[in-house]
C-alpha positions as CSV (number, residue, x, y, z in Angstrom):
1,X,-4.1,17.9,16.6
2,X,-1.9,19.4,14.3
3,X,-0.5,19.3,11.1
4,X,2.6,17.3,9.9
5,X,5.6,18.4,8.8
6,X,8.5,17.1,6.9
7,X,10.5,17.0,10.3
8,X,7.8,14.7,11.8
9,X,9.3,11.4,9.0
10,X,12.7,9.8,8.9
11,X,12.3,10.2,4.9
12,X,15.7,7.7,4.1
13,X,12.7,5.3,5.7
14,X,10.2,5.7,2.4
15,X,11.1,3.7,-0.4
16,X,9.2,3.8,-3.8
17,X,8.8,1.1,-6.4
18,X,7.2,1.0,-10.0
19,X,3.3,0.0,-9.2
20,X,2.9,-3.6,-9.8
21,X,0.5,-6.7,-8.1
22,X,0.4,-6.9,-4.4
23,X,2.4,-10.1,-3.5
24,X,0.3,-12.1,-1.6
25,X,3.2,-12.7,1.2
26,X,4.0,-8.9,1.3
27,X,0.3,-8.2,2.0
28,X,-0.3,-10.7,4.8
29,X,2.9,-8.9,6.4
30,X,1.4,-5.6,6.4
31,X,-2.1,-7.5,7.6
32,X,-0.5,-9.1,10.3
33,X,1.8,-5.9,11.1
34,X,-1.5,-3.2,11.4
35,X,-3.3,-6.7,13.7
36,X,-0.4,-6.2,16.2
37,X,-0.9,-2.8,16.8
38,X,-4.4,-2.9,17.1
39,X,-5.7,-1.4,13.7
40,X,-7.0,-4.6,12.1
41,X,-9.1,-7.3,13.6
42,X,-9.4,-10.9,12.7
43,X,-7.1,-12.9,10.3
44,X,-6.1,-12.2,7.0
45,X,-7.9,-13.5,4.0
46,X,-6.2,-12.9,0.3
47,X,-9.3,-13.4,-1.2
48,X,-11.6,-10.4,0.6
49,X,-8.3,-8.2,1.0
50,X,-6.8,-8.4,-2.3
51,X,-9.3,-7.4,-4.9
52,X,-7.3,-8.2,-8.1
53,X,-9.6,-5.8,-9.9
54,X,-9.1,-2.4,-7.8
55,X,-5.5,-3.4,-8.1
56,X,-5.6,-3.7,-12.1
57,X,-7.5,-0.3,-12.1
58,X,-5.4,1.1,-9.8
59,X,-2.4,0.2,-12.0
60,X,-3.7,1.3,-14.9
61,X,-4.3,4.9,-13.8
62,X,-0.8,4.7,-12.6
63,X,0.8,4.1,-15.6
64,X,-1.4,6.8,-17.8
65,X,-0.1,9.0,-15.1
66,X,3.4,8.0,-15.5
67,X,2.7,8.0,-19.3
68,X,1.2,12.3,-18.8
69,X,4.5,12.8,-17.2
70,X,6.7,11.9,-20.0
């Protein structure tokens, strides 16, 4: 195993957005994207895999970063 490297990603690939709520629709993609390949197992659920509160939380820490930065 080794370590990566900037050469090992097609960076123009990674796109970055302000943090906001997981749309529901955007989450069952990625859900039913990781299932294909193998990684996840069983169907999707938006109750058990969106927990509203982590997300708030995570959000919030976000922003007082964003707000350290400034």
């Amino acid at each position: 195993m080794q370590a990566l490297t900037p050469a090992d990603f097609t960076l123009d690939r990674i796109r970055l957005k302000e943090p906001g709520p997981i749309p529901e629709d955007e989450a069952r993609w990625a859900w039913d994207w990781m299932a294909s390949w193998g990684v996840l197992h069983g169907g999707f659920d938006a109750a058990t895999q969106i927990n509203r509160n982590v997300e708030q939380r995570a959000l919030e820490l976000a922003a007082a970063a964003l707000g350290s930065d400034a």
